[in-house]
Structure formats: C-alpha cells, structure tokens
N, C-alpha and C positions, 0 to 999 in steps of 0.2 A: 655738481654732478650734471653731466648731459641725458638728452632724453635716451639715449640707447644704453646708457648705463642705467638708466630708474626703471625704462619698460624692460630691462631684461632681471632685474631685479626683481620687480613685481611678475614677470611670467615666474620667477624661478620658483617665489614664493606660492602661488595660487597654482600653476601648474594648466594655465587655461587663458584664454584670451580676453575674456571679461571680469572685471572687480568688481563689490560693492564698497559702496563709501567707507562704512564701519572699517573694511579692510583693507584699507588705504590706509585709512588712517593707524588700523595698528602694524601694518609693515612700516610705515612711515614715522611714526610716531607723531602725531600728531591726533591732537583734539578731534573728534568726529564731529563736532560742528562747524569747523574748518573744513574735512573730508566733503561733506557735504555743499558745502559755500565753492569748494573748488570744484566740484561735477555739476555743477549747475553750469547747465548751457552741452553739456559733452554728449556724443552720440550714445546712447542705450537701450537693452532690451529689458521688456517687462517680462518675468517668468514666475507668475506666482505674484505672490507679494513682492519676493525679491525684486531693487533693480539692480541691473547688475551694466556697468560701465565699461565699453571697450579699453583695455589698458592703454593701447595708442593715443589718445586722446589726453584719458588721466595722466600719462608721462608726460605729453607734451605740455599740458596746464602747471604739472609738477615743475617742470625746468624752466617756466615760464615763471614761474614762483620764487624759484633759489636766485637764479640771476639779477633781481631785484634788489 
C-alpha cells in the first residue's frame, strides 16, 4: 500500500485529520503496542487525555513500514 492509499483509508475510517494509536491499530490491524512504537516521534495534539496523531504522518510511518 502507498501512503495516499493508507491516509485516505484511515481519513475514511475516523472521518477526521487526527488518530489515536489504539485506532490505528484497529483499522490496521495490528497490536496497539506496535501502534504506539510507530507514533513515537510523529506530530500530535494533546486533548484531554487523548493523544491524538495527525494521519499524514501516521500514513507515512505506515508506508514506511509495509515497504520493508
């Protein structure tokens, strides 16, 4: 998958510009302690407890990921 294929997949799912890790990980499928190992380091806003991680970023870590 390329990143404009994962970030429009992930907009399509959340309906918004920012994710949380958890949500990542279940669009994705993947383990939430992986979700979290891959937003470390990515741009984010605090809101609440929430953090919640710009897609752009997440998708490009994501396609950074598969290609390996």
């Amino acid at each position: 998958m390329t990143k404009t294929q994962i970030k429009k997949n992930l907009e399509k799912k959340t309906e918004a510009m920012v994710i949380t890790a958890p949500m990542i990980a279940k669009v994705m499928q993947m383990r939430r302690s992986e979700a979290y190992a891959l937003c470390e380091g990515c741009n984010y806003e605090k809101r609440g407890r929430n953090t919640l991680y710009y897609i752009d970023d997440a998708a490009e870590r994501l396609a950074k990921r598969m290609m390996v």
